[in-house]
N, C-alpha and C positions, 0 to 999 in steps of 0.2 A: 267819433274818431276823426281826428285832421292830421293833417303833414305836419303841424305846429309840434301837434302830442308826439306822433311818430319820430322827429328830428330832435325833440327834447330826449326819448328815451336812449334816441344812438347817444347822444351825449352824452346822458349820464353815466353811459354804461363803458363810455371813452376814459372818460374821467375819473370814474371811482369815486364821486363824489357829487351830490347835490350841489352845492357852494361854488363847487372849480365849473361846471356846465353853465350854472347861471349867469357866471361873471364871462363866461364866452359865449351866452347866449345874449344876453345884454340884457338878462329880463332878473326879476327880484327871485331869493332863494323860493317865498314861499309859493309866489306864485306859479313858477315850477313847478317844486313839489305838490299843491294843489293841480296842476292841468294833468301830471302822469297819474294821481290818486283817482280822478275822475274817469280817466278810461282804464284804469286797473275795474274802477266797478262799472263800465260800460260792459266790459269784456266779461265781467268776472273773473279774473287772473290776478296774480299776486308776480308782476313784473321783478320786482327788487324787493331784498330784505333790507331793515336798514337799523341799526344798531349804533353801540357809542364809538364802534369801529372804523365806524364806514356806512355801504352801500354796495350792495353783490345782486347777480342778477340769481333769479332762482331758477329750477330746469326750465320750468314753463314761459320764462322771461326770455331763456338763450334761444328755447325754439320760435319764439314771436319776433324775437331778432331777425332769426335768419330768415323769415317771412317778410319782415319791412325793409331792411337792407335792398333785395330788389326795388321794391317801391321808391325808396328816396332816391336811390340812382337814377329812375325816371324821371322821376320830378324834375331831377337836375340837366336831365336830357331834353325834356321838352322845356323849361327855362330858358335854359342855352339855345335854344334851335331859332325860338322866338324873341331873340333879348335884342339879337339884332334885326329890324324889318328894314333894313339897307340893302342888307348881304346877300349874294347871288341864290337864285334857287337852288336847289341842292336835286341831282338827278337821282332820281329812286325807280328802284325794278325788281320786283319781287318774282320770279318762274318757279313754278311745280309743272318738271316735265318726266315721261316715263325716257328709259335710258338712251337714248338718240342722242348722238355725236352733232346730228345738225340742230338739234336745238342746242347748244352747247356753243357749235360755230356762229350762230345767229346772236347769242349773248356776247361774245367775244367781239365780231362783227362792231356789233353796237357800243361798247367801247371802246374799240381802236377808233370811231368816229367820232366818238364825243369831244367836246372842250371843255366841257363843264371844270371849274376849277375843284370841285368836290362832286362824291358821291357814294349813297349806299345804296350798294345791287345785292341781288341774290339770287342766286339759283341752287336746286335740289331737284337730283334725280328719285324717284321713285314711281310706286305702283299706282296706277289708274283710283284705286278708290282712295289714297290719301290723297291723290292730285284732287280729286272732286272736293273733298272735306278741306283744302287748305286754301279753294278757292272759293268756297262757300264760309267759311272764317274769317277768308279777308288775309287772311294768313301770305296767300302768293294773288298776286292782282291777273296773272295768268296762267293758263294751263295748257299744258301739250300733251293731246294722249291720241291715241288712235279708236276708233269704231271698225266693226266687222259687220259682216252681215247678217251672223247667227247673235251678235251683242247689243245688234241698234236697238231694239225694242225697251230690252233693259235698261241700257245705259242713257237712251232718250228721259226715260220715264224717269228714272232716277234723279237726272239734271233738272228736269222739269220740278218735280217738288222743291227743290233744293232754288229756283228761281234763274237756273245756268243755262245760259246759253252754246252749243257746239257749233264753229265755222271750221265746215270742210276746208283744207286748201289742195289737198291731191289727191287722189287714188292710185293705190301701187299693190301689185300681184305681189305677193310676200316669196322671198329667197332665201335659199339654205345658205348659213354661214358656214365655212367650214377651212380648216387650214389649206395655204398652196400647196402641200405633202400630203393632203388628205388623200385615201384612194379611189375618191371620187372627185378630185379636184377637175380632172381635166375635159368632163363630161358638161356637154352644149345646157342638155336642162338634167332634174335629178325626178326620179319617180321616186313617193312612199313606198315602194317594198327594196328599194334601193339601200333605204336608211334605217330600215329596219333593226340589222346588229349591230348597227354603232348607238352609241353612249348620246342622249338627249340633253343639250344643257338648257337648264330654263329658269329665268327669276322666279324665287319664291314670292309667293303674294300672299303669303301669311294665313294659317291654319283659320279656318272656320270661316273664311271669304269665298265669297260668293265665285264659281268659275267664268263667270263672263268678267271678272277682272285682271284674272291670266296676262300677262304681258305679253305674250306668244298669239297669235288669230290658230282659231279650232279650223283646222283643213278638214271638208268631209273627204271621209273617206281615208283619212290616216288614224292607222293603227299606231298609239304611242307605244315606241319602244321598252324593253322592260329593264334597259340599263337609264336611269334616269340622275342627273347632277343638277342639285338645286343651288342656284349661286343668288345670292342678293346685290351686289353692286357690279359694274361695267366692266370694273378693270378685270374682275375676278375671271370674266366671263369671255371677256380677250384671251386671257393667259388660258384656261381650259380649252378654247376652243383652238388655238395657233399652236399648243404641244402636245394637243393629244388626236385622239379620232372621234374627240364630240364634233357634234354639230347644234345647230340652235338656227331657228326659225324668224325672220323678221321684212324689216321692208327693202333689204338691200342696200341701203343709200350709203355711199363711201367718201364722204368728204376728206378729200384729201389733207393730211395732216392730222385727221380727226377721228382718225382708227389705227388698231394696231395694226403695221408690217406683216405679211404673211398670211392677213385674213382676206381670204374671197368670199364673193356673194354668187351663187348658181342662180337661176328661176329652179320655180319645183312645178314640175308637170301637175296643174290641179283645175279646179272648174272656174269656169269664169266670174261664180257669184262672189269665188272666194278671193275678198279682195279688202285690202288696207285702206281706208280711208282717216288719212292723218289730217288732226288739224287745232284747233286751242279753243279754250272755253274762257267765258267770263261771266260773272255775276251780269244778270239783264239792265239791272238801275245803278252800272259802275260806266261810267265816261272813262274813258281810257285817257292816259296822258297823250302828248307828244312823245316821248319815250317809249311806249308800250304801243304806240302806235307803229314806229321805226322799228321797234324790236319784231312786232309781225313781218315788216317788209322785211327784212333781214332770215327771217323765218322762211318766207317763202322762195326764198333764192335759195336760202340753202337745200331746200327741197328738190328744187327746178334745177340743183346739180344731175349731172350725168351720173347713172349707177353704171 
């Protein structure tokens, strides 16, 4: 199977016709139709019926379509990317980070500094074990997640198979989020049997994972409350925690601009072991850009904000 066979069959199937594909492929009827016959029996598939009618595609033809359709588009994209070796480098940034406002401001950061005349970034909030798997696929070039102390063992050992590396950049005592009308808003720090009868908000991390991948650090010695609200994305988790009397557990950090109005961070009265250590991972035999190098120092500042 080649991109030849593959761009001959979108054609044909553009065209409705053997005859009309060739004379815009530039190549002869038959030999067309001989290169699509040859990977119909590669495949073993029956691409097109072809009759004194015409030429149709049959089911198994429309679904192999919708299969190479992505493909040829690649093609086209890596052609294009490489067609000119003149043209400026193009800035690339892929982050898999768990929901932190200041990995978010350290992406942004990093853009409003660039000049690059082009670029394709990305960033994606989610949970600790897809951040591990999307940086071990190559999928995101970096990762933002935090370790605890009841998690290191796990979360080492895990990265270690996988070939990942983890660099600390702070240690932060984790604080209760909770609205400025909360009725625990105005209180210096918060005890566990403080938070007991209000409402728990916490990312879902998806049925049958593991709990040291929680997005929340396990406090000893807190009793989880029995009203509990499972939220999957940030925004949701703003809006529950700024109109209601949830609360929700994390490292505090309030980049300004970069959270909702309304939401404060307490400390929580807890032990000293128990403690956030936030920081990013990489694949061990990945050189990091110029980019991805920035995007950490931008990272680390936003850390080194004032909570």
């Amino acid at each position: 199977m080649t991109f030849s066979q593959l761009n001959y069959v979108l054609e044909v199937s553009r065209c409705g016709s053997i005859n009309k594909a060739a004379s815009k492929l530039f190549v002869s009827q038959s030999s067309l139709s001989n290169s699509i016959q040859e990977l119909e029996k590669e495949l073993d598939i029956t691409i097109f019926i072809r009759s004194t009618k015409g030429i149709e595609l049959t089911p198994e033809g429309s679904e192999f379509l919708s299969y190479i359709r992505p493909l040829i588009e690649q093609e086209k994209q890596i052609k294009s990317l490489y067609a000119n070796k003149n043209s400026k480098p193009c800035l690339r940034l892929s982050v898999s980070t768990q929901r932190y406002p200041f990995a978010v401001k350290a992406f942004t950061d990093l853009l409003n500094a660039s000049n690059h005349p082009k670029f394709e970034v990305r960033i994606k909030e989610t949970g600790i074990y897809q951040i591990i798997e999307d940086v071990y696929n190559n999928d995101s070039s970096i990762g933002v997640i935090f370790i605890s102390r009841e998690s290191e063992k796990f979360i080492h050992k895990n990265l270690a198979t996988k070939n990942i590396t983890f660099t600390p950049i702070k240690k932060i005592n984790p604080r209760v989020y909770l609205s400025n009308e909360h009725p625990l808003a105005g209180k210096e720090k918060i005890h566990f049997n403080q938070l007991i009868d209000y409402p728990y908000a916490v990312f879902d991390h998806g049925q049958g994972k593991n709990l040291y991948y929680t997005e929340e650090i396990n406090l000893a010695g807190f009793k989880i409350p029995e009203k509990l609200i499972f939220v999957h994305d940030r925004a949701s988790m703003y809006n529950i925690v700024r109109h209601t009397n949830a609360f929700s557990i994390g490292s505090g950090i309030l980049n300004e601009g970069y959270f909702e109005d309304g939401i404060i961070s307490v400390p929580v009265e807890c032990n000293s072991d128990d403690v956030m250590q936030l920081g990013w991972i990489k694949l061990n035999n990945r050189k990091l850009s110029e980019e991805e190098i920035q995007y950490i120092k931008y990272l680390e500042e936003s850390l080194a904000d004032e909570i």
